[in-house]
N, C-alpha and C positions, 0 to 999 in steps of 0.2 A: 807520576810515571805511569804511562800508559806502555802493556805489553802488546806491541803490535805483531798481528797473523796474515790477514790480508790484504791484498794491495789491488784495486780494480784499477786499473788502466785504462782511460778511456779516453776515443777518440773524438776529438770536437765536431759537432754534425753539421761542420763549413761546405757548402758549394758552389760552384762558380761555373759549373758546365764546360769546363778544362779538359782536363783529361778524363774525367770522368764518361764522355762520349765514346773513350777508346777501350775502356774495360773496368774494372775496379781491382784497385790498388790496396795489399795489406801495407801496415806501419812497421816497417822492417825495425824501426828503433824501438819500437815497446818489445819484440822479439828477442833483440837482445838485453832490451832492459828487465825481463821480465825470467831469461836465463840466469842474469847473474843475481838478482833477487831469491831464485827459486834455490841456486848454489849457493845462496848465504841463509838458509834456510825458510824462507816467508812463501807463503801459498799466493804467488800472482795471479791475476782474472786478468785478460787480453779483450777487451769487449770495444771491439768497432764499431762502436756508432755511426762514422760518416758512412761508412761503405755498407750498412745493414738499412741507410736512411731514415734512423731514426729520430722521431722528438723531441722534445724535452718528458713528454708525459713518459713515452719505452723510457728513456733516462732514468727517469725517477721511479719506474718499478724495478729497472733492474739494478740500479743502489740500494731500494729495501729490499730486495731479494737478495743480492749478496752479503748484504752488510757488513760491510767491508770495514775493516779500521784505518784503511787511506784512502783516498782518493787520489790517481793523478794522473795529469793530462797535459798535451801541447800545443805549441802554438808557435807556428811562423806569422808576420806580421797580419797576414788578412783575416788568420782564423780565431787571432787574440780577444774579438768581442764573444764568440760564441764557446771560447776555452773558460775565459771568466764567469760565464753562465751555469757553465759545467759545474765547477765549483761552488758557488754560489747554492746551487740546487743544492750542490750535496749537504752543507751549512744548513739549509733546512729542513733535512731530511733530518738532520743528527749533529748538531754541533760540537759533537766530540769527534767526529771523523776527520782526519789529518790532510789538509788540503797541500798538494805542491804541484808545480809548474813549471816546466822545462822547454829546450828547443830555442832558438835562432831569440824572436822577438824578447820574452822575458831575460835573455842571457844580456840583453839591451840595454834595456826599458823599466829597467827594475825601478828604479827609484817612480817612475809614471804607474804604474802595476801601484804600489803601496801608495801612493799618493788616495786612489779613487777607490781603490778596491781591497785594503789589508783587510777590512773585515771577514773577509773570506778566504783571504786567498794566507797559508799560513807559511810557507816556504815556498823558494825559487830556486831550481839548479839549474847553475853556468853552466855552460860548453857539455860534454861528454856526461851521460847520467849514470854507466853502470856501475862505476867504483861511490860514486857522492851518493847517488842515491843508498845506495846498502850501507855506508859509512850514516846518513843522515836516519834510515831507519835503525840500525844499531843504537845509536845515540838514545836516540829518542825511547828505545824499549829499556835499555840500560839506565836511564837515567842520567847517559853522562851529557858530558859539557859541550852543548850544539854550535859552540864558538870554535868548537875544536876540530869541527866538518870545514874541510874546503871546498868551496865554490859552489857556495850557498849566499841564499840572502835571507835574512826575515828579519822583523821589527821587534824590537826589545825596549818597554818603556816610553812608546812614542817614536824611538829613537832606528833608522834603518841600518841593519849589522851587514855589510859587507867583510864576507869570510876570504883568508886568503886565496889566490887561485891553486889547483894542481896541477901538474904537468900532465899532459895525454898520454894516454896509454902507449904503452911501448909494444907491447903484442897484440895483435889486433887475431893473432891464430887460437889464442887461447881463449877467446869469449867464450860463455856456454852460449846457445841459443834453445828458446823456446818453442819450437816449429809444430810440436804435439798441442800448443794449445789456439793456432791459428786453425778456426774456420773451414776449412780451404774449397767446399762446394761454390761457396757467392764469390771465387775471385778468379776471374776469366777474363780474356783478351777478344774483345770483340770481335775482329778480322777476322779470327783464328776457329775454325771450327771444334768442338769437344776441348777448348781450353782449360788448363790448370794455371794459372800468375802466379810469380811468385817474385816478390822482388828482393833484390841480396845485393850485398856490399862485397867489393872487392877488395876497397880503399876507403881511406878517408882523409878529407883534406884538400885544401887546392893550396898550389904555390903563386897563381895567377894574383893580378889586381886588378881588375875589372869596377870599376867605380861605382856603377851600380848597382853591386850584389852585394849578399851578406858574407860571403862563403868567406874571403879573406880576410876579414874580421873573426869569423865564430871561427875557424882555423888558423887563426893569427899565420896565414901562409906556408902552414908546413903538409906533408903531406907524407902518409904509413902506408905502406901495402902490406895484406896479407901475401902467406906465400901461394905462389899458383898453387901447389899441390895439396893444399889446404882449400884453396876458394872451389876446384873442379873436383874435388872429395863430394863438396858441398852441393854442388849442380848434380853428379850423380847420388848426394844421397835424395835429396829433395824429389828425383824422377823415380827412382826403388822403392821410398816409403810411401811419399806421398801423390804418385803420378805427375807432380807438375814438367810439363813439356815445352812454354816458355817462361823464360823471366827478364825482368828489367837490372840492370846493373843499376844500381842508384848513385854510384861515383858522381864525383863531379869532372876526374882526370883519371879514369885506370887506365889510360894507358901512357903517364908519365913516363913510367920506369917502362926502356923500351924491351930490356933482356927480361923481365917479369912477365911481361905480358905478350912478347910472342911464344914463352913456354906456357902461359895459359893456352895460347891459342895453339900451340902443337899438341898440349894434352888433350884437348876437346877433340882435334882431329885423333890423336892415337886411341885412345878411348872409344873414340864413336858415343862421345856422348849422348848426340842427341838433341839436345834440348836449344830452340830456338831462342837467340839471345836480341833483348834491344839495349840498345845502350846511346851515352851522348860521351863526347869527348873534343878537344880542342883542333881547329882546322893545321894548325901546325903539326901536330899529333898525324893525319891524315897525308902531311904531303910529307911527313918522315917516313911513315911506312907502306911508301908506293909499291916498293917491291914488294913485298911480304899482305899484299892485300888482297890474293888469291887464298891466303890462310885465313885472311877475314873469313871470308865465303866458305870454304871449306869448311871452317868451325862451326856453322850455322849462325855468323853473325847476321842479323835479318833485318837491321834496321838502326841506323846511324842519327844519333841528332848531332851537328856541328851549331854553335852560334855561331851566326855570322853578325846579326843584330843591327848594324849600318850599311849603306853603300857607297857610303863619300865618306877619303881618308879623314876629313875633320871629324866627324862622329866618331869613326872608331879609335881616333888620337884621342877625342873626350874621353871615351867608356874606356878607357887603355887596356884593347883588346889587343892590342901587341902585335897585329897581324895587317898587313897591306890588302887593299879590297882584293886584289887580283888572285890573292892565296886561297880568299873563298871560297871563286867559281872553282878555281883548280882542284879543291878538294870535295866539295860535291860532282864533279866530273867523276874524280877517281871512283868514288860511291857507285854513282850510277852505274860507270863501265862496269863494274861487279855485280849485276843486278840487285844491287842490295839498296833496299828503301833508304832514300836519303829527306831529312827532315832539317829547316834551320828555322830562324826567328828574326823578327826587325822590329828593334823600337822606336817605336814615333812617340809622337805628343812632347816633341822635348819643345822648350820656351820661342828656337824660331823655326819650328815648324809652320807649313802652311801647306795648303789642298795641295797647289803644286808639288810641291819635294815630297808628300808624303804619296803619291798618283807616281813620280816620276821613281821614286822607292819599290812599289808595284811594277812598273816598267824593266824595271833592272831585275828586280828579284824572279821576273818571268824568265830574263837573258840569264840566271844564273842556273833557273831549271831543276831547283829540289825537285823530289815529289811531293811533298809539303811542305806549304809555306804558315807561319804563323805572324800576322802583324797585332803587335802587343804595345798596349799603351803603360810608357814610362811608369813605373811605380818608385814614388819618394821615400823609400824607406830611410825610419830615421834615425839608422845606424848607418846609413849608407856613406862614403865617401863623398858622393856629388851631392845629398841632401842640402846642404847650406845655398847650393847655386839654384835647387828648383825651389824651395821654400817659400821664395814672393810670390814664385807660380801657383803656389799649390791653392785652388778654390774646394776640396771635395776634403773633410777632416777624417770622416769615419772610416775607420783604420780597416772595414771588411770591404771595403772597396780598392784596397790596394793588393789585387790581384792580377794587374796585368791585362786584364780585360778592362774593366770598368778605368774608364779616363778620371784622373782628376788632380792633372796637372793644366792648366790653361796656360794653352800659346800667346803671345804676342797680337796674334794677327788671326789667332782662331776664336770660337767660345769650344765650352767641354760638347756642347750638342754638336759642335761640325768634326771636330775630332772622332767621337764615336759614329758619327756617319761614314766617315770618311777611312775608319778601321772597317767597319762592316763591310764597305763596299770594297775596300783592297783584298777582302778573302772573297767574299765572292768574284771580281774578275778574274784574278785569282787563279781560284778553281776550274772555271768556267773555259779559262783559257788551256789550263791542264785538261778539260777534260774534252775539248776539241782535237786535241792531239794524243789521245790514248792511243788510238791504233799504233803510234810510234813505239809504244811500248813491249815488254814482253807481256805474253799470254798471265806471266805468275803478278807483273804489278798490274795489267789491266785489272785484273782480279779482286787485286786490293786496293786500287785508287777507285772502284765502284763501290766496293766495299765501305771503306773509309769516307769517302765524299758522301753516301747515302747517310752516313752518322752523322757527318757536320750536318748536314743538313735537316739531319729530324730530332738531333739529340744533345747537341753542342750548345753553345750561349751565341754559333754564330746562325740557328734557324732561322733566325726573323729575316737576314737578308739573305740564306743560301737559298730558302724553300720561296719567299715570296718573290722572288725576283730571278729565279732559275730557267733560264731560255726554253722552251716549250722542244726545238728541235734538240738542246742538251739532254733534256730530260727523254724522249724517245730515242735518242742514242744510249743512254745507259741502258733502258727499257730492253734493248736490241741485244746488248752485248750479253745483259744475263740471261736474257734467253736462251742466248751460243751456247751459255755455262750450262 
């Protein structure tokens, strides 16, 4: 029986030049996993790796500097070879230090995790980690019976122990959170001048089923809101303590519940919050609250992502995004007319794709007019719904390449080298074509599509084709406009 103290949290030092262009992102789930830890008494450490961009070697001085009695880190499908690392290290730093493993892929993938890696890796928690994990560190200090934690895995005798599941949490207003032990100087919004980030939950859960994601699996479809007056507590305390002035919703649907979330958006305007908010949510979502989308604006809502992800009804009958193409354009229209940043996404690389439909998907997604487009290559996750139909396709194995950028599903009628050319080149027309037509804009997004386009282009995974290939008279047009600034 080992009496365990503390628990370093660390983040896996995955990049893929994503979002990382736009600002740096804290791990809102160690936040809270790291509150209801510290409320069942144990001394959490919050140590972001990815976003401090560190090595393996910072790694391993800052595990013999803490020396920690757990280790534990996460992992969504791309980040899972550089989370097992994490682990690993720590194994040899100190083989009595308690390794476990949480988030999306291992809540999966378990039985593959134990196959290649139990030597390191000593527990897994499913789904939701604040009540398992504090139930699995209780166990483990107590000496009691770790068969008796649910939603858990680890190996006993050779043999892999799959522990019953539990039911999700029912209040989601009562988490503690850790917010005193985030960082918070290194996480800023690039656009945004003198920025504080902070990313927060409003919700958890999706009720959708979308084939290609994870989210209606790791949410078996259900879906909790906290209460407004709880979540805009939270936005004002985060700007009183800690300065932060915008943040990301991480929902995947806050705004299912529609009477929820237009008193969110009433408190923010009563209030005078303040704080600029980005968020994503579903294009149905969008054209239900046509009316009430002057409250957007007025709330400081500053930036919308919708999937749209297809532009031909068979694609999006595939990915059963539930929604007609026409609904789309309609709800990035609404966006825009509020001058509030509108952002979508289109997946290609699926089995009969070819240069045409994926040019003629650029073509359309120009007619639909976000202010950002993203065209993202198919990722086979293999919890996914549609995985068994891309499976013949798939040529690329290593599991850090399924990020959505890196191609490595092969078409029919493509190789993975013309697919990723043919991503590259649909951001840049793209852009190229957005940024011909800035002047249409307002003064506040001319501001930010120079802003933002100057990041893809020097800081993004899409440099290689935004900077070498950027029209000479494009680039003396932005040159121009910030000058005006």
């Amino acid at each position: 029986m080992k009496k365990i103290k503390k628990i370093l949290l660390i983040t896996p030092p995955y990049h893929s030049g994503v979002v990382e262009s736009a600002g740096v992102w804290l791990n809102v789930g160690f936040v809270y996993i790291a509150g209801s830890l510290r409320a069942a008494g144990y001394d959490p450490v919050y140590y972001d790796a990815m976003s401090y961009w560190h090595g393996y070697d910072d790694i391993r001085r800052r595990i013999e500097g803490e020396k920690p009695d757990v280790v534990a880190t996460t992992a969504f499908t791309a980040e899972i070879v550089d989370a097992l690392k994490v682990l690993k290290l720590a194994k040899e730093i100190d083989p009595e230090i308690i390794t476990v493993i949480g988030n999306v892929h291992p809540t999966f993938c378990y039985e593959e995790i134990f196959k290649g890696h139990s030597g390191y890796v000593d527990y897994i928690v499913r789904g939701e980690g604040e009540e398992t994990l504090v139930d699995l560190m209780d166990a483990l200090s107590s000496g009691g019976d770790i068969s008796k934690v649910k939603n858990i895995v680890y190996k006993n005798n050779g043999e892999i122990i799959v522990t019953p599941s539990r039911g999700y949490i029912k209040d989601l207003n009562i988490l503690p959170m850790a917010w005193d032990l985030v960082d918070w100087p290194i996480y800023t919004y690039r656009t945004m001048e003198n920025s504080r980030l902070a990313i927060v939950s409003s919700s958890r859960g999706c009720s959708q089923q979308c084939s290609f994601c994870s989210q209606q699996l790791f949410w078996q479809r259900k879906w909790r809101g906290r209460s407004a007056e709880n979540f805009v507590a939270e936005l004002e305390f985060l700007r009183d303590v800690y300065g932060v002035n915008v943040v990301m919703i991480s929902d995947e649907t806050p705004t299912l519940d529609r009477r929820r979330w237009e008193r969110i958006l009433d408190l923010l305007i009563e209030r005078h919050v303040g704080t600029k908010i980005l968020m994503e949510t579903r294009v149905d979502d969008i054209l239900r609250d046509e009316e009430i989308m002057w409250k957007y604006k007025k709330a400081d809502i500053d930036h919308i992502y919708v999937g749209v992800e297809a532009t031909t009804q068979e694609t999006l009958d595939l990915f059963k995004k539930d929604i007609k193409v026409e609904q789309s354009k309609k709800a990035l229209q609404l966006i825009n007319e509020y001058d509030i940043v509108s952002e979508t996404s289109f997946v290609l690389g699926m089995p009969d794709d070819t240069k045409e439909k994926i040019r003629s998907t650029v073509e359309l997604a120009q007619f639909y007019n976000p202010d950002l487009a993203f065209f993202l290559a198919i990722a086979p996750w293999p919890y996914s719904e549609i995985y068994p139909m891309l499976k013949p396709y798939i040529e690329v194995w290593d599991y850090s390449k399924y990020n959505l950028v890196e191609p490595v599903v092969k078409p029919k009628a493509m190789t993975i080298d013309e697919v990723r050319k043919e991503l590259g080149l649909a951001s840049r027309d793209f852009y190229m074509s957005k940024l011909k037509n800035l002047e249409r804009l307002s003064s506040e997004k001319q501001e930010f599509m120079i802003k933002v386009t100057k990041l893809i282009a020097t800081s993004s995974y899409l440099k290689e084709h935004m900077q070498g290939e950027m029209p000479e008279e494009i680039r003396k047009f932005m040159d121009r406009l910030t000058v005006k600034r």
